[in-house]
C-alpha positions, -999 to 999 in steps of 0.1 A, spaced: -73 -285 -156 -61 -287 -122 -53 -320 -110 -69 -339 -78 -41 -351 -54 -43 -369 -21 -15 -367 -3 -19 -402 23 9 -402 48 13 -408 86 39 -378 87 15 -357 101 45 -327 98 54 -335 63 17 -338 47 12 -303 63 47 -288 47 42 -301 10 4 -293 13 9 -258 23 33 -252 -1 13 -267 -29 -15 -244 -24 5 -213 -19 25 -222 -50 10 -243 -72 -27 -240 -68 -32 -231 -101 -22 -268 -110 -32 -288 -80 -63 -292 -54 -43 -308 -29 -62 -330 -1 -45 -343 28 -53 -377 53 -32 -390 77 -57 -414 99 -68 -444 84 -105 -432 89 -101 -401 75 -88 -418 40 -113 -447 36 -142 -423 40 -122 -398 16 -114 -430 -12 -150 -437 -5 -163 -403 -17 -147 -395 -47 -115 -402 -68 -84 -388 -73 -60 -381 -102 -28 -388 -82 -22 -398 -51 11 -399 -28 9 -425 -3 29 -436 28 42 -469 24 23 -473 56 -8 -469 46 -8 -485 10 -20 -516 22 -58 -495 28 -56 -479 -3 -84 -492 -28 -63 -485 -64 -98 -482 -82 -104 -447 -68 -71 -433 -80 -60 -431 -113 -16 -426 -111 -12 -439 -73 25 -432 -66 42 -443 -35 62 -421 -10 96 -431 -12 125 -432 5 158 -449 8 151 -462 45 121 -478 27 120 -518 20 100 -533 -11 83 -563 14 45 -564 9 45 -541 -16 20 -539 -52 40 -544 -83 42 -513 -109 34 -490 -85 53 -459 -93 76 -438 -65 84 -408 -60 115 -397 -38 98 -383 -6 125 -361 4 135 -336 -22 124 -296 -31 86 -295 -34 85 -281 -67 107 -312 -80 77 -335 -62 54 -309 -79 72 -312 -113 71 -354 -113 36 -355 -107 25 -332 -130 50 -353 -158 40 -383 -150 4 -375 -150 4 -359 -186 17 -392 -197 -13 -409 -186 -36 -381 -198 -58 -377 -227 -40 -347 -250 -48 -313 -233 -30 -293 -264 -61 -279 -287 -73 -248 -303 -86 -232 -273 -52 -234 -262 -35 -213 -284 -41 -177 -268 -3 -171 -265 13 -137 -286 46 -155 -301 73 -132 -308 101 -153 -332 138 -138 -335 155 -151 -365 185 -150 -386 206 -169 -411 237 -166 -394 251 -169 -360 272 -139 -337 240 -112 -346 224 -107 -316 191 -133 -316 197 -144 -283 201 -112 -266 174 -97 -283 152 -127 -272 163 -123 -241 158 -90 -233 123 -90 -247 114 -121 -226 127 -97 -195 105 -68 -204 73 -88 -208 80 -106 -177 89 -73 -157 53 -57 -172 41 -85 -154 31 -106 -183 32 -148 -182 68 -152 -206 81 -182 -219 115 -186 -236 117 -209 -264 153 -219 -278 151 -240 -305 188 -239 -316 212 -270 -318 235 -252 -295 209 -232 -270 225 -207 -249 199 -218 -218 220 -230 -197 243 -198 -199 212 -178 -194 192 -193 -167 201 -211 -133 179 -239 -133 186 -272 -146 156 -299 -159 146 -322 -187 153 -317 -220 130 -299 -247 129 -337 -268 109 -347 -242 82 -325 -254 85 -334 -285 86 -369 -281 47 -366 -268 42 -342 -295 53 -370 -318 36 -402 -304 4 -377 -301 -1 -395 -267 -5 -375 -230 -12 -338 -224 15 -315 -235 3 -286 -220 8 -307 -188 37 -322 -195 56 -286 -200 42 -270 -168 58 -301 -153 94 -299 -170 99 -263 -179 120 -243 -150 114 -210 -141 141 -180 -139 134 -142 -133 98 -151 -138 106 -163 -175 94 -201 -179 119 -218 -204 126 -255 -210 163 -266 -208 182 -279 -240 197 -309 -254 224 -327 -237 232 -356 -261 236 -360 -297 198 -375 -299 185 -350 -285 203 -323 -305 189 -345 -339 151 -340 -330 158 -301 -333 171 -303 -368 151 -284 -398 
């Protein structure tokens, strides 16, 4: 499924920079549109509908809410909140792409029916196991995760250890792995979505980041 997003700003510069990135990055995911004139995005609105849209503060005003499903505002801290709809959610304007990228995609799974079925499942899983710790699981993992990516192969890391090793292992920092879970539990939103929107990405290995409290650490349990 890849998700319709409008992209509704006045900053003609800034539309073009997170649109071009989007499709040279993220196309897979997203069909990105772009308006920036107030004609251009009535006729647009008027034409179809959109799954998410980001919209300038500017311009929210002209926005009919019944052709979008997850309208999220442009945000910034030079922003005020005068004149604007309650529950309307934000997203910070001015951070990395892929961290725009990642929100959307999150909070959009939420909202979506379950994308997580049979069809699904074409993956080849590879589990490393042992009893006892010190053995060699991780490197092993590792290692094989590597080799499949450097074949050129889509690999995704999967620690599901009290204790992970991720973040001695990969660069990136992002959400936890209970937050998959979680959806997995309430059956409610599209996890498939919901992990292309949290996981990071390292050495062309897709992983998702491990507990950092207590409560998190519990949900991993036997």
């Amino acid at each position: 499924m890849r998700i319709k997003l409008l992209i509704a700003t006045v900053d003609v510069l800034y539309a073009k920079l997170i649109s071009d990135s989007i499709s040279e990055f993220h196309a897979e995911k997203i069909n990105v549109s772009i308006c920036s004139a107030l004609e251009g995005l009535q006729e647009a609105l008027s034409k179809q509908r959109y799954d998410v849209a980001l919209i300038d503060p500017a311009l929210i005003e002209y926005i009919n809410m019944s052709t979008i499903h997850l309208p999220l505002l442009l945000w910034s801290e030079n922003e005020t909140n005068a004149d604007l709809p309650e529950g309307i959610g934000k997203i910070n304007k001015y951070q990395r792409i892929s961290s725009i990228v990642a929100s959307v995609l999150e909070k959009f799974a939420r909202i979506s029916k379950n994308g997580y079925g049979p069809d699904s499942r074409q993956a080849k899983i590879t589990a490393v196991w042992s009893p006892t710790g010190g053995v060699g699981k991780t490197t092993v993992a590792v290692a094989y995760s590597l080799s499949n990516a450097a074949d050129g192969k889509e690999a995704f890391y999967l620690s599901l250890e009290d204790f992970t090793s991720v973040p001695g292992l990969f660069r990136g920092k992002g959400r936890s792995i209970s937050t998959v879970f979680e959806m997995l539990e309430n059956h409610d939103g599209n996890v498939k979505m919901l992990i292309q929107g949290v996981c990071c990405r390292d050495n062309n290995i897709s992983y998702l980041c491990g507990p950092d409290n207590y409560e998190d650490m519990s949900i991993l349990t036997s």
